[in-house]
N, C-alpha and C positions, 0 to 999 in steps of 0.2 A: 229413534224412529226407524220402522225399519225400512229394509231397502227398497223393496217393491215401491211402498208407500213413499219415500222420498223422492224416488223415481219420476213418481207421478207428479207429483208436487213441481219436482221440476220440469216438467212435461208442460205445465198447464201454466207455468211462469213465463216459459219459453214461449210457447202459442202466444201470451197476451202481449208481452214483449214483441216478436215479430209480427204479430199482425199490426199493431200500433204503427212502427215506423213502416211499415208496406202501404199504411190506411196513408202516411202522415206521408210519406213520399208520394202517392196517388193522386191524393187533394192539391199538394200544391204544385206537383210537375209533373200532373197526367192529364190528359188531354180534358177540353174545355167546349161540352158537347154546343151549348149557347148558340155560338155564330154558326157551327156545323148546322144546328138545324135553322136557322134566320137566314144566315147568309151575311154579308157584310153592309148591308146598308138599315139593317133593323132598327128600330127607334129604340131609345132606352126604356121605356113601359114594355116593349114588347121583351127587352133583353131579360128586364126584371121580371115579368110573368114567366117566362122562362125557366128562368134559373129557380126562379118557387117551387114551377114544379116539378124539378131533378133535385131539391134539396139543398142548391148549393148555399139558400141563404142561411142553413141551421147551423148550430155555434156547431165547432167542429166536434166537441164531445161527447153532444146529441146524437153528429153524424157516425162517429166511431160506436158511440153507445147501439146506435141503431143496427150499426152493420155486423155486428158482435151476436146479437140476437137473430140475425140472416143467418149471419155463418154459423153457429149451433141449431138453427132451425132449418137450414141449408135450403132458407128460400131467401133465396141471393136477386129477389127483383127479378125486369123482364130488361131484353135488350132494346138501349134507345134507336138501334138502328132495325132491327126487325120486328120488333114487339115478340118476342117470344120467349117465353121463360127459360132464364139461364139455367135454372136446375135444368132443364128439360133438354138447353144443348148439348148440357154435359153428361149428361145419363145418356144422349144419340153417341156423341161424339169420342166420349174414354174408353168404352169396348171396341169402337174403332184403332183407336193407338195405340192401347194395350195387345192387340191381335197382332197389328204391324210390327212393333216395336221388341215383342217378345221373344221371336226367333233370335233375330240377331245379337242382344242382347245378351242372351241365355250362350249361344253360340261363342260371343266375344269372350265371355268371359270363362267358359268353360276351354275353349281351345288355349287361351291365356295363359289359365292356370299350367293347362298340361305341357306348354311349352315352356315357361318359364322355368320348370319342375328339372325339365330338359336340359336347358341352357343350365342353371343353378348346377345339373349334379356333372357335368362336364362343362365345367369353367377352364375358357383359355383355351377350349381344343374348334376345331373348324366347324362342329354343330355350334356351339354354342356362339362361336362368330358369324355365320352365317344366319341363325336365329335373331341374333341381334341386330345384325346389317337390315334384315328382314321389316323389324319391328321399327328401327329410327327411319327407313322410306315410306311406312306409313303413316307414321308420324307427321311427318314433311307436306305430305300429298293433303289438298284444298278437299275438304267435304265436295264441294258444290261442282267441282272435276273429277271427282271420280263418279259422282251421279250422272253426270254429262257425258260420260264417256262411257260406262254401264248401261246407259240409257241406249248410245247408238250403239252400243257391241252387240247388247241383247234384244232390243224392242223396237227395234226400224229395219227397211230393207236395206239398208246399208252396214249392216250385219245379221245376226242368225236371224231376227225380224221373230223372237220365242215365246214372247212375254207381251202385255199391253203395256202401251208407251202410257198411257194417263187413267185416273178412274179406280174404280173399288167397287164392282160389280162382282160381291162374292156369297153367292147361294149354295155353296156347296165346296166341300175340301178340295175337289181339283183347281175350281175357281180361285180357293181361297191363295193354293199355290202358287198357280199362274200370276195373282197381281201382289204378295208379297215377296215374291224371287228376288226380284232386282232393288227394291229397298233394305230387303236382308243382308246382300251381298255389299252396298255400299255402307251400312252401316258396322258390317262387320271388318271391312276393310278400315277404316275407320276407326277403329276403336280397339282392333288386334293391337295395332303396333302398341298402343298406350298402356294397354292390361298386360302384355305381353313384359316391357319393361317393369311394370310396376313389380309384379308377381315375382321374378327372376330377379330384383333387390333382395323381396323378402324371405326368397329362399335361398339365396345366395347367405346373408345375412344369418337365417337357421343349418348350411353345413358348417358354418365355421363357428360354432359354439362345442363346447367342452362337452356336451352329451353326445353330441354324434362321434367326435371321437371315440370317447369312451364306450358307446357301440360297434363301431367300426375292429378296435381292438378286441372283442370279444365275440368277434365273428358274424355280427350280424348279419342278415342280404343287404345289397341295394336295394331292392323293394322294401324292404321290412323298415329300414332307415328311409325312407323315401316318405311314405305311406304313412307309418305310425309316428314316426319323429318329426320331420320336415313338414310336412302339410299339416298335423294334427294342431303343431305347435307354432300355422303360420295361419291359424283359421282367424285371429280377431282381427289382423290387420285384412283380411281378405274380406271380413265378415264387413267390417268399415267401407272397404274398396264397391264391394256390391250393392250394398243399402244405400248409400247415399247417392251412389251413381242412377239412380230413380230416376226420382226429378227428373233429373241434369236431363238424363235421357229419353223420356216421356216429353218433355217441353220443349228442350234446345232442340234436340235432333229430330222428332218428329216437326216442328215447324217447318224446319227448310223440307224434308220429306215429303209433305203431305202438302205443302203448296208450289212446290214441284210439278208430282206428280198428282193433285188435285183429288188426293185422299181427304173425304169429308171425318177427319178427327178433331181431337181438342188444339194441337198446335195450327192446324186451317182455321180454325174460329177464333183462337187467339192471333193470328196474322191479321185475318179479317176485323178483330176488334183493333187493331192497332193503327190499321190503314182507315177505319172509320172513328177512330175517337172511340170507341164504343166501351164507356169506364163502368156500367157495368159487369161488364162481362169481362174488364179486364181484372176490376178489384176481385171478384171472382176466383181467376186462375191464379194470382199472384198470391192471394190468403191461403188458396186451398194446397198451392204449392208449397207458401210459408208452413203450412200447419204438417205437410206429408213430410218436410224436412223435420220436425219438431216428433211426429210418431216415430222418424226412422231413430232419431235419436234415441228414445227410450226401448224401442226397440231391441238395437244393436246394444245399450247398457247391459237387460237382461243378457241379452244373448252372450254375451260377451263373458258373464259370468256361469254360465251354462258349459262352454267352452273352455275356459280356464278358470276354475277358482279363483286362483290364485289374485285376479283382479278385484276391486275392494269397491 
């Protein structure tokens, strides 16, 4: 078979596979909208008419069957807490997160790379300890303190007072800077120190292989070895490090961000679905996140072999 083709194969086994245990985790330990909307003193006819009409009474493979046909047709239902079509939140809400999300992101991982590059090609001298030292105090440092403390430095009178403290009121590029400034900087704080280390493993890891010497004694530059041999030959674990860190980054980190600082993205609506039960909208995010982990996958395979051959 070939590769493409197998590729995909496993693509679409992985999807069915995660979304199953995402479906089958949801149904039995995700929230139980019934009493949300009754309240606690409901009679049982009323709990049963209820539960009919959220579906809870269909055998579960109907319900999986059902939701399988949503998510390829990507009409995922309306939300039980606002009535409003969850495609529709998410088509408002992902060019929200994707906009926020993207600088620092893009940032982290590019300033990462180049210092790990750094550290990697002077190993043991006082850059490359000090980059380090650098990278394990960000490490260390609480997401939700360094937002709290970015927050007062920059966006109250109790420091520069530069940026808006809450909101996403952006019609225009200057706007657009002013309110992701101080989520870009806390996410990139954030997320240096951890790229930072990873990167500087895997370059450290590619000077000390048999080719860079064998460059080395034949006069190379340190650009030339840097550039063409170290970074070229360190792009799949990097390519890995970038693609899958998505997700993580788009959901994890935009949640505490955007409920924060009360940016209306998809990690505010998934907050908001979790404080309200609201399973809708949560099987939603959790599939369509299961499924973005399952495209990075096949993904990163191609790419992987685009990059090196050599990989099978």
């Amino acid at each position: 078979m070939a590769y493409p083709l197998r590729t995909l194969l496993h693509g679409i086994l992985l999807v069915l596979g995660v979304t199953f245990i995402s479906f089958l985790l949801m149904v039995w330990f995700g929230p139980d909208q019934s009493y949300t909307l009754l309240g606690k003193n409901a009679t049982v006819e009323q709990i049963a008419e209820v539960r009919h009409e959220l579906g809870y009474d269909q055998p579960f493979l109907k319900r999986y069957a059902d939701f399988l046909v949503q998510l390829a047709t990507l009409d995922l239902g309306s939300s039980n807490s606002s009535g409003e079509r969850v495609g529709s939140m998410l088509a408002r809400s992902v060019p929200v997160t994707l906009a926020l999300m993207l600088p620092g992101f893009l940032l982290g991982n590019l300033l990462g790379i180049a210092l790990g590059l750094k550290a990697a090609q002077r190993r043991g001298r006082w850059s490359d300890r000090l980059i380090s030292g650098l990278s394990i105090t960000g490490m260390s440092l609480s997401f939700l303190i360094i937002i709290i403390a970015l927050q007062v430095l920059l966006s109250t009178p109790h420091g520069l007072n530069l940026f808006p403290v809450r909101g996403w009121q952006v019609t225009d590029l200057p706007s657009y800077l002013r309110y992701v400034t101080v989520p870009t900087i806390a996410l990139l704080v954030v997320t240096l120190g951890y790229n930072t280390r990873f990167y500087r493993a895997v370059f450290v890891d590619e000077f000390g292989k048999d080719h860079i010497r064998t460059a080395q004694a034949f006069g190379a530059s340190p650009m030339t070895i840097m550039w063409k041999h170290v970074l070229k030959n360190g792009l799949v674990p990097i390519i890995t490090r970038i693609l899958f860190s998505i997700p993580l980054v788009v959901i994890s980190g935009s949640l505490l961000i955007e409920s924060y600082f009360g940016i209306p993205g998809v990690g505010k609506v998934t907050f908001e679905a979790i404080t309200n039960g609201d399973q809708p909208v949560l099987k939603a995010v959790v599939a369509l996140t299961a499924v973005a982990f399952v495209v990075i996958q096949v993904t990163a395979d191609l790419l992987y072999r685009l990059v090196d051959p050599r990989v099978a």
